[in-house]
C-alpha angles and dihedrals in degrees: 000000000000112000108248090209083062092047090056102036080060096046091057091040086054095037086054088047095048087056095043085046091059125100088220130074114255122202114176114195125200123223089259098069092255123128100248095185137351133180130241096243081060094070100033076060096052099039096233137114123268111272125258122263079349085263118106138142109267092224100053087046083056097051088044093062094032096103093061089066138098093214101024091169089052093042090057100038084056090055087051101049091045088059096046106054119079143228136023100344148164144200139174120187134158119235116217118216131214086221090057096260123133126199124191103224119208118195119185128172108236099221114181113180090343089310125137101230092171127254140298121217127184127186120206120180113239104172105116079048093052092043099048090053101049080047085052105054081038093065079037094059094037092056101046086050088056093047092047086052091052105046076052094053087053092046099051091052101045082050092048089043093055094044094048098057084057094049091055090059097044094052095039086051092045095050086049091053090048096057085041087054094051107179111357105130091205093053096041084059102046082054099041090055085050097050092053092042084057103045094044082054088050079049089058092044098056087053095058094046079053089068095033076065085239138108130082116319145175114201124189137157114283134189092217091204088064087047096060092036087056086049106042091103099064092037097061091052089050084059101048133200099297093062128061121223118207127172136191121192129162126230102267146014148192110253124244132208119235130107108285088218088059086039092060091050104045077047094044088050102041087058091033080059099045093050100050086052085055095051092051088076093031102267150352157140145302129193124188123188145177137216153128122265135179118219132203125211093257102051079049086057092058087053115087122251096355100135095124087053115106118207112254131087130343137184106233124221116192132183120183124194131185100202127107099313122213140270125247088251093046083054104050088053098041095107103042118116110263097012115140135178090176114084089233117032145103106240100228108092092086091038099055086049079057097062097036088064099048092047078057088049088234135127145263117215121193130202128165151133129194101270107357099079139267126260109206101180118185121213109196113173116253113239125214 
């Protein structure tokens, strides 16, 4: 006849082998509140020592690993709450690290025949699980944001397009009338008012077709560094008295391809910008600088509405600001037609650099914090 006290001496040998052998750390608590086994992965996770004589009081165990915490007063409430509640119960939390770690804990009460045995807790890390998820909804989000940029982009030149067609017949009729009224001074004037209102809507239309990526264009290759030399003067009256200009090139760099005429205005509204977030909190600075960058595909993938750029160098064009900075919903919007931070403005001047740089296939790179200043930085691609 096999001897019982065997039997169980192997079921708690194999039952000691089957939590050594887990991936997870294992903790089993008493009633009494004392650790009753615990494996080894249990105390590689938690970076201490085994315990010794593998009996300790759980709470002591808890203030001991604290410090390793994030919220160390809500980790140990939860160990107390936990303790204090009674009957068949579960509960699944995450523990934050200050190392950046994070650990799903699992408590469960251990109830054999309506008797409180005490608890089991096992810690997993979770933290490649938890990271690729946040980096998940980020692409998500990223990609939903691009879309969205680009469903505007189509919207916004068909829209141009259509207006413009309309505009076309209201300026060609007006310029009929005009030569019909000869020399009536009233009617001259009437005309006259019509013509400019005209030609300042074909002006909005052209920006939008500017951040549709459409619209005439003549692209040759540019040394960006000449292009803000040449425009220094006119930028430094954008920026007025009140807000410093400062820019850092170096001697030389590789040349882009995009139309000079779209260049000076993507430049002209990135510092008009800049300046007038200055002037929000009285003055300020900008710095401009130029440099080469290389890009991977997955810093191209941070950047909105870049999905015609291809990974390789860039010449890099940054403009820093320390005005009032921007929200993160502010941010998310800052490219949209007609979005304005700015209590009179368009709307369009972001918009249309927006759509330079994607007609370059380059990329549009946003930083910024409320009062501590923006970073708009333009990637357009280096030609041969």
């Amino acid at each position: 006849m096999r001897n019982q006290g065997s039997d169980l001496s192997s079921l708690d040998r194999l039952s000691e082998v089957i939590i050594e052998s887990l991936g997870d750390g294992v903790l089993i608590v008493d009633k009494n509140g004392q650790v009753h086994r615990h494996n080894q992965r249990f105390t590689e996770m938690w970076g201490i020592d085994p315990l010794p004589g593998g009996v300790q009081d759980s709470l002591d165990l808890a203030n001991l690993v604290k410090g390793q915490m994030r919220d160390p007063e809500t980790f140990m409430e939860s160990i107390n709450s936990f303790a204090r509640r009674k009957g068949n119960l579960e509960h699944v939390d995450l523990l934050e690290f200050l190392d950046g770690r994070i650990f799903e804990r699992r408590q469960r009460s251990l109830i054999d025949q309506g008797l409180d045995l005490g608890r089991l807790l096992v810690f997993r890390d979770v933290t490649g699980q938890i990271q690729a998820e946040k980096s998940s909804r980020a692409l998500a989000c990223q990609v939903q944001a691009t879309q969205r940029l680009e469903s505007l982009g189509v919207l916004a030149g068909g829209l141009a397009h259509e207006f413009n067609n309309i505009l076309m017949v209201i300026m060609g009729n007006a310029d009929l009338l005009s030569a019909e009224c000869g020399g009536s001074s009233t009617a001259q004037s009437h005309l006259s008012e019509i013509s400019t209102a005209s030609r300042r809507a074909a002006d909005l239309c052209d920006q939008m077709h500017i951040y549709a990526g459409k619209g005439s264009s003549h692209r040759e290759k540019l040394d960006l560094a000449k292009v803000v030399r040449d425009m220094r003067p006119i930028l430094d009256i954008t920026l007025g008295k009140k807000v410093e200009l400062e820019c850092k090139f170096p001697l030389e760099l590789p040349l882009v391809m995009a139309d000079i005429t779209r260049i000076r205005q993507l430049v002209l509204n990135l510092v008009s910008n800049a300046a007038d977030a200055c002037m929000v909190v009285g003055s300020g600075r900008v710095d401009l600088r130029l440099f080469v960058r290389r890009c991977d595909q997955s810093f191209l993938r941070e950047c909105p509405s870049t999905a015609n750029a291809e990974p390789g160098n860039f010449v890099c064009l940054e403009v820093t600001d320390t005005g009032c900075g921007l929200d993160p919903v502010q941010q998310s919007r800052v490219f949209d037609p007609f979005y304005s931070t700015k209590f009179a403005g368009r709307g369009l001047g972001l918009s249309a650099v927006l759509g330079i740089v994607r007609s370059c296939k380059g990329a549009v790179k946003v930083q910024s914090q409320l009062k501590k200043g923006s970073n708009f930085s333009i990637f357009l691609p280096v030609v041969d």
